[in-house]
N, C-alpha and C positions, 0 to 999 in steps of 0.2 A: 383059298383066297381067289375073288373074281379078280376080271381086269377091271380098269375104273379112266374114266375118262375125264380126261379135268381141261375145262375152256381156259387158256390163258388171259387176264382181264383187257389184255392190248388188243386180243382177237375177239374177244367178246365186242371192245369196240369197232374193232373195224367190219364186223358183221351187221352193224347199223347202216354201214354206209355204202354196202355190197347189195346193189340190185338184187329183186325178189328172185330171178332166174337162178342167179350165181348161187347162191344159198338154199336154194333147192337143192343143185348139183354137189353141195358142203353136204345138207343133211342126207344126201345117197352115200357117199365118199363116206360118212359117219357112221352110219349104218354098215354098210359094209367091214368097215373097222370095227364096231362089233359086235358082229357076226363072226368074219374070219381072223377075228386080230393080226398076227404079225402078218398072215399068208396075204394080207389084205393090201400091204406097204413094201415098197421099194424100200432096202437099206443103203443109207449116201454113205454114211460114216457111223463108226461103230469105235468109242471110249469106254474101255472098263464096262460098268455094266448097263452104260447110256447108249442109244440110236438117234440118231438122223434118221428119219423116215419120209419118206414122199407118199402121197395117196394121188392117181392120176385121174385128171378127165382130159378126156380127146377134143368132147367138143362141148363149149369151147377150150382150147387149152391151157387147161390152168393146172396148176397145183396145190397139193395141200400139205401143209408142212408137218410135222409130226415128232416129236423128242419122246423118246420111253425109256421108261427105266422097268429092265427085263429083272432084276430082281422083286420089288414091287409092283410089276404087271400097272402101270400105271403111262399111260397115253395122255400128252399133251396136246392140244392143238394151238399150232401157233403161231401159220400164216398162208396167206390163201392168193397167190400170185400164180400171174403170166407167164406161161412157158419162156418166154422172152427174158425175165430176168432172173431165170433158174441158176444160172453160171453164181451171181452176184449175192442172191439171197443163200446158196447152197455154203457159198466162202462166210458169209456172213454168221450164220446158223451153228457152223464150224466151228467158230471162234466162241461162239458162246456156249460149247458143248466142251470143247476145253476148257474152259475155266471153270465147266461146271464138277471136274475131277477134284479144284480145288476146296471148291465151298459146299458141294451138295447141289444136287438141279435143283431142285424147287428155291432156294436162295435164291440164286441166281439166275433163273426162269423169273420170278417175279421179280426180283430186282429191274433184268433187262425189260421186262416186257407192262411196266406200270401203265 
């Protein structure tokens, strides 16, 4: 079974509204993801069989957020911020990867991310 990449629909939208540059530097950071799957992604946090992942760009510095589920081989993307609010979005992301022990990520991935 391949990996499989799935745009979450919150980031699908806010890909409309990310300047042509920035989403350029998304579809390298995507590419790269895969290409080298996990080797590709920083791990934040690590639940059972889900990840927190970061994919980096230097310049400009941003980030790209990243939830997998390593049983499934299955890559989320699903969200694309400022090194600046990395502290805030990481605690954030956290919590929703906790609860996803409870219900399943994809529940709770689309749930959070409509």
């Amino acid at each position: 079974m391949g990996m499989e990449l799935v745009i979450l629909p919150s980031f699908e939208q806010e890909l409309t509204k990310i300047e042509k540059a920035h989403r350029k530097k998304i579809l390298i950071l995507v590419n790269k993801i895969r290409n080298n799957g996990l080797n590709a992604l920083k791990i934040l946090k690590v639940r059972d069989k889900y990840l927190l992942t970061e994919a980096k760009s230097k310049n400009p510095p941003y980030r790209l957020y990243v939830f997998v589920d390593q049983e499934r081989k299955i890559f989320y993307l699903a969200k694309w911020e400022h090194k600046k609010a990395q502290k805030r979005i990481i605690e954030s992301l956290s919590r929703i990867l906790d609860k996803s022990l409870e219900q399943g990520l994809e529940k709770v991935l689309f749930s959070y991310f409509k």
